[in-house]
C-alpha positions as CSV (number, residue, x, y, z in Angstrom):
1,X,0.0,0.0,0.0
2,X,1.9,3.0,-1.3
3,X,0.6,6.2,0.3
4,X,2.8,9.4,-1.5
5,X,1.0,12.4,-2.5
6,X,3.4,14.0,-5.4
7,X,4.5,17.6,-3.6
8,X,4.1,21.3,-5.7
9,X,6.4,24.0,-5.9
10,X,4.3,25.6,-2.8
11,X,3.7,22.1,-1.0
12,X,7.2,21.8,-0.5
13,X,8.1,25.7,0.4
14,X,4.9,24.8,3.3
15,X,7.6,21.6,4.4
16,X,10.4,23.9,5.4
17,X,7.9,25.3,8.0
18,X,7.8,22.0,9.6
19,X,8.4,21.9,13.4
20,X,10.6,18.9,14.0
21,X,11.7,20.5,17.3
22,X,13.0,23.9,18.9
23,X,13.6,26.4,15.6
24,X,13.3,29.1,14.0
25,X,11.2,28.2,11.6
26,X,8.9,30.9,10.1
27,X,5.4,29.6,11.3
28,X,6.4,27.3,14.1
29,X,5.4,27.1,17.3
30,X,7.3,27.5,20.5
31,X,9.3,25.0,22.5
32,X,6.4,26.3,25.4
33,X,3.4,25.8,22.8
34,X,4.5,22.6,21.5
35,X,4.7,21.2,25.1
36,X,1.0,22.3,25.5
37,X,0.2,20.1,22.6
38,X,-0.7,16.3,23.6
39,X,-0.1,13.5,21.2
40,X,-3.7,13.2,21.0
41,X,-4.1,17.1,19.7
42,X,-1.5,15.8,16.7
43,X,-2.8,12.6,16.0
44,X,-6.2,14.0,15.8
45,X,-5.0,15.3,12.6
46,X,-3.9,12.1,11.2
47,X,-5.8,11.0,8.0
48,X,-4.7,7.7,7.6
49,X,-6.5,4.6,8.7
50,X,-3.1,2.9,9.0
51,X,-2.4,1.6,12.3
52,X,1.1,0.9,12.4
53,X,1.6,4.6,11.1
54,X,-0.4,6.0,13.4
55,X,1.5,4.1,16.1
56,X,4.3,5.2,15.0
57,X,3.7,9.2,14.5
58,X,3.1,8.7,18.2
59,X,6.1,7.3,19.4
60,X,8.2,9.9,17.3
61,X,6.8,12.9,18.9
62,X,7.3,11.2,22.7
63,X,10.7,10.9,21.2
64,X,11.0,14.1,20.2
65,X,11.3,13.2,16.5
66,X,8.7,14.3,14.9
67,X,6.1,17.7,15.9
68,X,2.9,18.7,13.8
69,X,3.2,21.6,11.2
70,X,1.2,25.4,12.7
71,X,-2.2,23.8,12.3
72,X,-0.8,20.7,14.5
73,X,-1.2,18.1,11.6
74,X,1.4,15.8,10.6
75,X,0.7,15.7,6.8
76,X,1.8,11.9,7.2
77,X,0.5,11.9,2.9
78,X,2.8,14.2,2.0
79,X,6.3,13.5,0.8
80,X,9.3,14.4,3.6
81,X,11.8,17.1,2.2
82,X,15.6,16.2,2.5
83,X,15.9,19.1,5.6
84,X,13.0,17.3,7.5
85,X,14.6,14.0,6.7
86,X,18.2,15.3,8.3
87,X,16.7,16.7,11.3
88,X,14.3,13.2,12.2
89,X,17.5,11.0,11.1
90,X,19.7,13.1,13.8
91,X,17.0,12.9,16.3
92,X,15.9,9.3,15.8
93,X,20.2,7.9,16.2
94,X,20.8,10.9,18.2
95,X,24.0,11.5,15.6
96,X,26.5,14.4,16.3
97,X,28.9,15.6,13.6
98,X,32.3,14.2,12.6
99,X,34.7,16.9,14.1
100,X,36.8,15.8,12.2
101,X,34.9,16.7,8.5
102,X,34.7,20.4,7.4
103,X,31.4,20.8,5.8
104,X,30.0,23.8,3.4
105,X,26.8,23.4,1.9
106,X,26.4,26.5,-0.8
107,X,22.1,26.4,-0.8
108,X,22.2,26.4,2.9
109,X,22.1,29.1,4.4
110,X,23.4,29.2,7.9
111,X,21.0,30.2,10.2
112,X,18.5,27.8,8.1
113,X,16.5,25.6,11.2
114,X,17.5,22.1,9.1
115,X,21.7,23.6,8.6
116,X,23.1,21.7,11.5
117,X,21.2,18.6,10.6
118,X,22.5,18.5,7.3
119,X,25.4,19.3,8.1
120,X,25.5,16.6,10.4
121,X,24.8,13.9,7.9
122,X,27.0,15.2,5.5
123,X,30.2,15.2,7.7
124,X,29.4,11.5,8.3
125,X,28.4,10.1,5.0
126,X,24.6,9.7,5.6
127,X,23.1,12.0,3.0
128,X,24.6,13.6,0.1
129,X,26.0,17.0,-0.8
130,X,26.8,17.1,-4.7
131,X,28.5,19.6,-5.9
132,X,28.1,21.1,-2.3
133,X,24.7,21.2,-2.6
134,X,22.2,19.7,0.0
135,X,18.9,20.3,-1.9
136,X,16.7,21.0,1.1
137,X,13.6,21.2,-0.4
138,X,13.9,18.1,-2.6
139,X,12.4,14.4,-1.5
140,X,13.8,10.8,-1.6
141,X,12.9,8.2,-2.7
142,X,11.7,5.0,-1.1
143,X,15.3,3.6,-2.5
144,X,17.4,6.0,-1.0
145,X,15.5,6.4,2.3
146,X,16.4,3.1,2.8
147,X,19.9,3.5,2.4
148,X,19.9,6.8,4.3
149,X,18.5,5.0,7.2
150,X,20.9,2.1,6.7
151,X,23.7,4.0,7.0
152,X,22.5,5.8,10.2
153,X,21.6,2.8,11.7
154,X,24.7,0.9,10.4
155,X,22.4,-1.8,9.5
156,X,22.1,-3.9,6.3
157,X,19.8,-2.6,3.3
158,X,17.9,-5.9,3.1
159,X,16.9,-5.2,7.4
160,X,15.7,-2.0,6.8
161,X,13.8,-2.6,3.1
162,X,12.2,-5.3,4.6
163,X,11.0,-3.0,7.6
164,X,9.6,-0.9,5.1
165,X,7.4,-3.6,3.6
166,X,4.0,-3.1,1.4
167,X,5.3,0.7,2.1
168,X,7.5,0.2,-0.3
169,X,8.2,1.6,-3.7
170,X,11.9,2.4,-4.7
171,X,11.4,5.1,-7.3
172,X,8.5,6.9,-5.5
173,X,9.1,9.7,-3.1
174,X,8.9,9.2,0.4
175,X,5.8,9.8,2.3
176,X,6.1,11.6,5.7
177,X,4.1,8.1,7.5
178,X,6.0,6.0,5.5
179,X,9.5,8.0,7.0
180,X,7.9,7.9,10.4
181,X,7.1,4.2,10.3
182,X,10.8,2.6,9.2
183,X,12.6,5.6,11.9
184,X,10.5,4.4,14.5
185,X,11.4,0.3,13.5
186,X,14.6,1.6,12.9
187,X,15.0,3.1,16.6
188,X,13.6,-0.3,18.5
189,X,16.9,-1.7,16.3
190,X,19.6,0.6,18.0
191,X,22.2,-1.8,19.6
192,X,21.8,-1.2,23.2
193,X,24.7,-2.5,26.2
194,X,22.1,-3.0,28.5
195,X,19.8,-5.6,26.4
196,X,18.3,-8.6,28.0
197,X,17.2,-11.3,26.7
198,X,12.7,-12.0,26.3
199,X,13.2,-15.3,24.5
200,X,15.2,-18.3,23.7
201,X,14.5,-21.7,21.4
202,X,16.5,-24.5,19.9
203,X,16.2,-24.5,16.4
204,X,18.0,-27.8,15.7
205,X,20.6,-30.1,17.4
206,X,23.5,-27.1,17.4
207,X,21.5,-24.3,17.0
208,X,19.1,-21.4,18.9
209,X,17.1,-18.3,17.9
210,X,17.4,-16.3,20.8
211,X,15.6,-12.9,20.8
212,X,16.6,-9.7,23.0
213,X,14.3,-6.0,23.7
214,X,17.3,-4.3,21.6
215,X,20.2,-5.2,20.0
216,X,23.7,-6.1,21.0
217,X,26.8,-3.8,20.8
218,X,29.2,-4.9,18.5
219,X,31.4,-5.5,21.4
220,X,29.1,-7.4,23.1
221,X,28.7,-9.7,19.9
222,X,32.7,-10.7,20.1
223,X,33.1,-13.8,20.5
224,X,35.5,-13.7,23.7
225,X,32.7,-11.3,25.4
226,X,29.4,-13.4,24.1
227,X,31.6,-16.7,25.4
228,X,31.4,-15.0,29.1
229,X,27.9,-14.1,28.4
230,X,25.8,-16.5,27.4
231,X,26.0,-19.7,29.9
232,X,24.3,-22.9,30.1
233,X,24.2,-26.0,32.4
234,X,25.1,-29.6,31.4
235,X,28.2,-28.6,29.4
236,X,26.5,-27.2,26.4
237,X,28.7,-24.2,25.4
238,X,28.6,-21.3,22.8
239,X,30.5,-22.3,19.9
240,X,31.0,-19.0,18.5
241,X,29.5,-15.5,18.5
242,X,25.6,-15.0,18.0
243,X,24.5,-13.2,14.6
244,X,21.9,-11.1,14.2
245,X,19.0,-12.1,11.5
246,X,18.4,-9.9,8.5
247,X,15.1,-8.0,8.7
248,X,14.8,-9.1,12.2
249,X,14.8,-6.2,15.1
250,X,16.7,-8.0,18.1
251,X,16.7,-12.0,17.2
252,X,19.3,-14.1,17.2
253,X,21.1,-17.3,15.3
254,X,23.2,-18.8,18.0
255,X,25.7,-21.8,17.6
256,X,25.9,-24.3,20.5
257,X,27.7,-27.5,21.3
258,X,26.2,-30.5,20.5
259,X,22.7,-30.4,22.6
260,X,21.3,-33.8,24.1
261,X,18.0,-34.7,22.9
262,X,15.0,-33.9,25.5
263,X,18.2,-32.2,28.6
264,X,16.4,-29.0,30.3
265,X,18.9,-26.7,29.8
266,X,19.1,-23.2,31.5
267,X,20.3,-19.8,29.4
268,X,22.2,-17.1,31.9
269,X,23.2,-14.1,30.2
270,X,25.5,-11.6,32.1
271,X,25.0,-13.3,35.3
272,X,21.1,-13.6,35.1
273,X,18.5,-16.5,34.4
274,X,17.2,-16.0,31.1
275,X,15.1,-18.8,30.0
276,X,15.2,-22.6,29.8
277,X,14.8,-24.4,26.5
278,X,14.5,-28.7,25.8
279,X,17.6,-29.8,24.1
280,X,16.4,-30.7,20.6
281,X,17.6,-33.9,18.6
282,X,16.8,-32.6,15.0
283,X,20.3,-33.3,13.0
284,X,20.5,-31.0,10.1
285,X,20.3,-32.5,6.6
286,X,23.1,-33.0,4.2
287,X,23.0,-34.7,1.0
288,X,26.4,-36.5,1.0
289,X,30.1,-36.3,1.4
290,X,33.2,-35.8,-1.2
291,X,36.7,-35.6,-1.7
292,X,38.1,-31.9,-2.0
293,X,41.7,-32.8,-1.8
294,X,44.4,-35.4,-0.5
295,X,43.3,-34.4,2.6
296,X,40.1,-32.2,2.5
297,X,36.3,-33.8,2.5
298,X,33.3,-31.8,2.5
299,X,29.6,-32.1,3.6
300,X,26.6,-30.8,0.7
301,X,23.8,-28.9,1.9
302,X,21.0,-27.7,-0.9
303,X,18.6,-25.1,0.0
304,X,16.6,-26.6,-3.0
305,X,16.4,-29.4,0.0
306,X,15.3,-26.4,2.5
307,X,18.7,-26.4,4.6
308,X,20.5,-22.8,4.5
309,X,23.8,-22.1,5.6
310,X,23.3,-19.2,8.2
311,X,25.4,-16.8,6.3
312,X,22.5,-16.0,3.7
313,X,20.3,-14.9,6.4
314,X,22.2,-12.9,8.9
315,X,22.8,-9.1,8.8
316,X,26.4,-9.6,9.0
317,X,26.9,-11.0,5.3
318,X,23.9,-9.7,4.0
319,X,25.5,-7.3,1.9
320,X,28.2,-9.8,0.3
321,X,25.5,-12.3,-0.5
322,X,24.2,-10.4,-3.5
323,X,20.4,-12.3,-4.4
324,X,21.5,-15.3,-2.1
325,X,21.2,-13.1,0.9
326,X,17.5,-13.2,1.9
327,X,14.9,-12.6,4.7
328,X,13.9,-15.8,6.9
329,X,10.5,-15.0,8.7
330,X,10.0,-16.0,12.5
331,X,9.1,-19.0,11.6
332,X,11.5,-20.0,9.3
333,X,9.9,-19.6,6.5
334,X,10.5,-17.5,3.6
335,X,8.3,-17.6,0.3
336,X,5.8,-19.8,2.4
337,X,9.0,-22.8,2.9
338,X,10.3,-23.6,6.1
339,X,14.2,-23.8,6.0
340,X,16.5,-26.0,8.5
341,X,19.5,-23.4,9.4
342,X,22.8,-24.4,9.7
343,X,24.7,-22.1,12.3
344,X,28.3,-21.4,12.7
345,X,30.4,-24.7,11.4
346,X,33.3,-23.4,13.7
347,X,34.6,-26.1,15.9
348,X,32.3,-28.5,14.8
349,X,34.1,-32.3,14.3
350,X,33.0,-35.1,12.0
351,X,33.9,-38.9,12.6
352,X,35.3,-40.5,8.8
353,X,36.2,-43.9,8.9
354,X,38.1,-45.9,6.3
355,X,36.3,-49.7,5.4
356,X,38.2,-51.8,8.0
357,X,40.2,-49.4,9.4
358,X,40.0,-46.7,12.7
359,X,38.0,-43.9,13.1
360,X,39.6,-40.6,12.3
361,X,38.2,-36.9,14.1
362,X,38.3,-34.2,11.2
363,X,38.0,-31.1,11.7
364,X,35.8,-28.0,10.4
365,X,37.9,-25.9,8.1
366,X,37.3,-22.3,8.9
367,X,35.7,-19.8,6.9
368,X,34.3,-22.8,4.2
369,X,30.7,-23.5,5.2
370,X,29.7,-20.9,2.4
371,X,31.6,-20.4,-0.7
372,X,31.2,-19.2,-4.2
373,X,27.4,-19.5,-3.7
374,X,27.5,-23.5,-2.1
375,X,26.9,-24.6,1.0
376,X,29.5,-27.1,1.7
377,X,31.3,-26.9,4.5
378,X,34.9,-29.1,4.5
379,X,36.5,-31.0,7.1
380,X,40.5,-31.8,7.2
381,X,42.4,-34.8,8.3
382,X,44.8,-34.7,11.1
383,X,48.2,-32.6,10.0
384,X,50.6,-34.8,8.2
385,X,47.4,-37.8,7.6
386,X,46.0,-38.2,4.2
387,X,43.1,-39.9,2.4
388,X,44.5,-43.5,1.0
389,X,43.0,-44.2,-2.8
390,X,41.0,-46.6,-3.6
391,X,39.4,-46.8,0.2
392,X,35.7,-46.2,0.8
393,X,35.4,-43.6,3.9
394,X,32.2,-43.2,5.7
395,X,31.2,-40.1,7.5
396,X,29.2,-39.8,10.6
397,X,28.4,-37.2,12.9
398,X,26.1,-36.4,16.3
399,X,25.0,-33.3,14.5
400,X,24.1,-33.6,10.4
401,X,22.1,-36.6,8.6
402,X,24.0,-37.5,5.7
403,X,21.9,-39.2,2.7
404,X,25.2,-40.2,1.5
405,X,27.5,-40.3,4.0
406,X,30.4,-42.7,1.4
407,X,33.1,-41.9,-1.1
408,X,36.3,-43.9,-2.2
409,X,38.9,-41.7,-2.0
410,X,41.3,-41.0,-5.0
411,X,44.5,-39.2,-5.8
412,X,43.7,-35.2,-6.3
413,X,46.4,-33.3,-7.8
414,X,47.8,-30.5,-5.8
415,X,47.3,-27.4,-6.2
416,X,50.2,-25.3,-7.5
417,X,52.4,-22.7,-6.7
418,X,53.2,-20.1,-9.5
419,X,54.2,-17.0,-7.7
420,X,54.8,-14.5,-4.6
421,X,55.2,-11.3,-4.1
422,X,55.7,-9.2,-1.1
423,X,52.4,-7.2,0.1
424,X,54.4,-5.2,2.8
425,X,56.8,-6.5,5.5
426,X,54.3,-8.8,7.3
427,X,52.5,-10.1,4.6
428,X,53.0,-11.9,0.9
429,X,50.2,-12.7,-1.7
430,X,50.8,-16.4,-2.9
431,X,49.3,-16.8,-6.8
432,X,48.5,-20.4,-8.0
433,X,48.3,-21.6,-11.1
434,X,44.5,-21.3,-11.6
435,X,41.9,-20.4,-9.2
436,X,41.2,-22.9,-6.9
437,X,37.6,-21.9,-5.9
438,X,35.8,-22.1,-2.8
439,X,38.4,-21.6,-0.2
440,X,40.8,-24.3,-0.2
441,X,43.8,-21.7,0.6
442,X,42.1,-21.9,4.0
443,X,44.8,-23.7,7.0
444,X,47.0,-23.5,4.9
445,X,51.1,-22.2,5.1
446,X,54.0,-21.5,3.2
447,X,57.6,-20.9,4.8
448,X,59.9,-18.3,3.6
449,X,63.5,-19.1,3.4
450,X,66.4,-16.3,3.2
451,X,69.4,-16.9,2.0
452,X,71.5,-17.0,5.6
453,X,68.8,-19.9,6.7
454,X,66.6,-17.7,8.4
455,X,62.9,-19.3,8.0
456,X,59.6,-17.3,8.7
457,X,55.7,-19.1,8.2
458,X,53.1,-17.5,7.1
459,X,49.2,-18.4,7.1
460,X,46.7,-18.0,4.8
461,X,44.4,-14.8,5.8
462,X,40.7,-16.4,5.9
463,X,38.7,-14.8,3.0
464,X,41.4,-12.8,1.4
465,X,41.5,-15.0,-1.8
466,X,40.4,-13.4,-4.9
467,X,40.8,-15.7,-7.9
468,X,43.8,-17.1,-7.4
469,X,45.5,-15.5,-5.0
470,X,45.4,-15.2,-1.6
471,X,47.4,-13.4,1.1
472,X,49.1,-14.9,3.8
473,X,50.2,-13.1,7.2
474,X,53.6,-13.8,8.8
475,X,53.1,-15.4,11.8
476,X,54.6,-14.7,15.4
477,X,55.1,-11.0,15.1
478,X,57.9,-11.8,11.9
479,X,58.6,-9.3,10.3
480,X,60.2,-9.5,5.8
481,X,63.9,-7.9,5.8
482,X,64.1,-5.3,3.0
483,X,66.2,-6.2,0.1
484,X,66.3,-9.7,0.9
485,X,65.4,-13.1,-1.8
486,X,63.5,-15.3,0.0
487,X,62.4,-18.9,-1.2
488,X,58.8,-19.5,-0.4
489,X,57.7,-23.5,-0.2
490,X,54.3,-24.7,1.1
491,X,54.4,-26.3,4.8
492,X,53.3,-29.7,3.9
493,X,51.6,-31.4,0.6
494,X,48.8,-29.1,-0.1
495,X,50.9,-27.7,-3.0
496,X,53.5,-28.1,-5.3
497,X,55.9,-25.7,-7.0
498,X,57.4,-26.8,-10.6
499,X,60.1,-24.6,-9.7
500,X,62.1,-23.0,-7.1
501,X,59.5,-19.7,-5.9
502,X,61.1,-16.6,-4.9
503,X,60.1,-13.1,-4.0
504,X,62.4,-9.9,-3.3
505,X,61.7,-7.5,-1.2
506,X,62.5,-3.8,-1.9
């Protein structure tokens, strides 16, 4: 339901007389009027049936947000200009300016009501000055509301267009109602240090949705503070940080140990009971396992099966997810299917076992549940062990179904080294030969070799590969020596060189 009334010449003069708080705007009322005006007065006024507008005109003026025009009507039809937008946006985050920015906006003058507030956004990359112009009296569209709020919020797009809902239309200007309704979403969704938590479920077998009255601060997402955090009984554990669902306000995906089927387990978070939950059995589904490399195996999940790997439906990755990235409902559900989620892979073991042999523990490789648009997360042998050909290996866990959990292993080529070159003195970008796709640079090293026998390893920096190359980070605090040939050789078999590989560094 798109409700945007286009604005005249004269309509939009009438919007720079808004009141959107103390001014000195020609037309306005005082700071001692406007306090003699009840919520009731203004929303008197409203001529929309539309609830959830209404609801939210209201909380914006307790908030201070949002005040009614001379006549104490909101005009909730008519589209917001770009200086009402600046001053609601400041108001609704409670921004201040970068001090560090120098701002000069040529078609604002500076004793203007809205100056400071565009300003404001300006100096930190909210709204747009081209040219040095701020365009006051303009409107925005749906689109770029969106991505205004975004950036205020520091949210992802997809949240904040899916707040926006049946309001929106991404080349129509912005209504007023439709500004007030996604700022007063958008201000339930400002991270707060003092959330607690209102509810907590188990999804699957390593897996909860656990839902706060605000957000988390970044810092209390970290993994090292949400470890201390969140606590349970009967040794489940958090098995990495939580991460927040796209389009969601305050909910949750959180990774857990494996649970035991039908345990009560209790949640404390900072010290406090938070809610108590049934371990749940449900092992997510994969459709089978397969060789990567010598040494590498990896687990297939399909959405086309209704698994999805959490990083298409967190606000996190939502942005590098292109179309995969998409909004899963409450229920799980998005375009009326229910989807199994599969949370953070990261210490999460798998049993493979060779026909008559021992069972070997592999272990998650970081950073390859999701990859070049699969969901396939790998798992690596023990350093220095390798799959033998011509085996059949089965693999079994306590938290996936696998339809087919069997491969014979063969001989995989590997992969091969064809340069290096220094990236600055504590890091080197190894090329292969071709691209290797998905991230199969991931655990791995290379050792550096100058000519007086020094040696210095570097890693592989998760997620840095583009194509194929990938940068890898000396490791304990090594610094390169300028001017100095160094021979680089992979740590282990992972790869192969057909020659002698060298860099020089200036």
């Amino acid at each position: 339901m798109k409700k945007v009334l286009k604005v005249s010449n004269k309509a939009a003069a009438l919007l720079l007389a808004a009141v959107l708080g103390a001014g000195s705007v020609p037309f306005a009322v005082t700071k001692a009027q406007a306090a003699d005006v009840s919520i009731a007065a203004v929303t008197a006024t409203l001529t929309t049936a539309d609830a959830s507008i209404r609801t939210a005109v209201e909380n914006l003026i307790r908030l201070g947000v949002l005040d009614g025009y001379e006549d104490h009507s909101i005009r909730e039809n008519t589209a917001v200009s770009r200086a009402e937008l600046a001053k609601m946006i400041v108001h609704t985050f409670g921004l201040a300016a970068d001090p560090k920015a120098t701002t000069s906006l040529s078609d604002v003058a500076p004793d203007a009501w809205y100056s400071q507030y565009a300003a404001t956004l300006v100096s930190l990359g909210i709204m747009e000055a081209k040219d040095g112009k701020f365009n006051p009296q303009g409107t925005v569209t749906d689109a770029e509301l969106v991505q205004i709020v975004a950036k205020a919020l520091k949210r992802d797009v997809k949240s904040v267009n899916s707040w926006m809902g049946a309001y929106y239309s991404a080349s129509e200007a912005a209504s007023r109602g439709e500004t007030s309704y996604v700022l007063n979403t958008a201000h339930q969704a400002i991270p707060s240090a003092e959330a607690n938590i209102t509810s907590v479920q188990s999804l699957n077998a390593i897996t909860l949705i656990v839902t706060l009255d605000a957000p988390l601060t970044a810092d209390n997402e970290l993994f090292a503070k949400a470890k201390e955090d969140f606590a349970f009984n009967d040794g489940l554990t958090l098995t990495n940080m939580p991460r927040l669902k796209t389009g969601s306000i305050a909910t949750y995906i959180v990774p857990t140990s494996v649970q035991k089927a039908g345990t009560n387990y209790q949640l404390t978070y900072r010290g406090k009971q938070a809610g108590t939950f049934t371990g749940n059995g449900t092992k997510l589904d994969t459709t089978g396992a397969s060789q990567v490399t010598n040494d590498t195996f990896e687990l297939e999940a399909l959405k086309a099966n209704g698994v999805v790997d959490y990083g298409y439906v967190i606000s996190a990755y939502s942005a590098g997810r292109g179309n995969n990235a998409f909004v899963l409902g409450e229920d799980h559900t998005a375009d009326g299917r229910k989807f199994q989620v599969i949370s953070s892979m990261q210490a999460r073991e798998v049993t493979i076992t060779p026909e008559g042999g021992q069972p070997i523990v592999a272990k998650y490789v970081p950073f390859t549940q999701s990859t070049d648009g699969k969901q396939e997360p790998k798992f690596r042998l023990p350093e220095g062990q390798s799959l033998t050909p011509g085996v059949k290996y089965t693999v079994t866990s306590d938290w996936t179904n696998i339809a087919n959990p069997s491969f014979v292993a063969k001989e995989i080529a590997s992969l091969q080294l064809a340069g290096a070159t220094a990236g600055n003195e504590t890091s080197i970008e190894v090329a292969l030969s071709a691209d290797p796709g998905d991230e199969l640079f991931s655990g791995r090293s290379v050792q550096l070799t100058a000519p007086n026998g020094d040696k210095l390893n570097a890693s592989y920096r998760y997620s840095s590969r583009k194509g194929a190359v990938g940068v890898f980070d000396l490791t304990q605090n090594s610094k390169l020596a300028a001017g100095t040939t160094y021979t680089v050789a992979p740590v282990g078999a992972w790869a192969t060189a057909a020659a002698p590989l060298t860099l020089t560094t200036k």
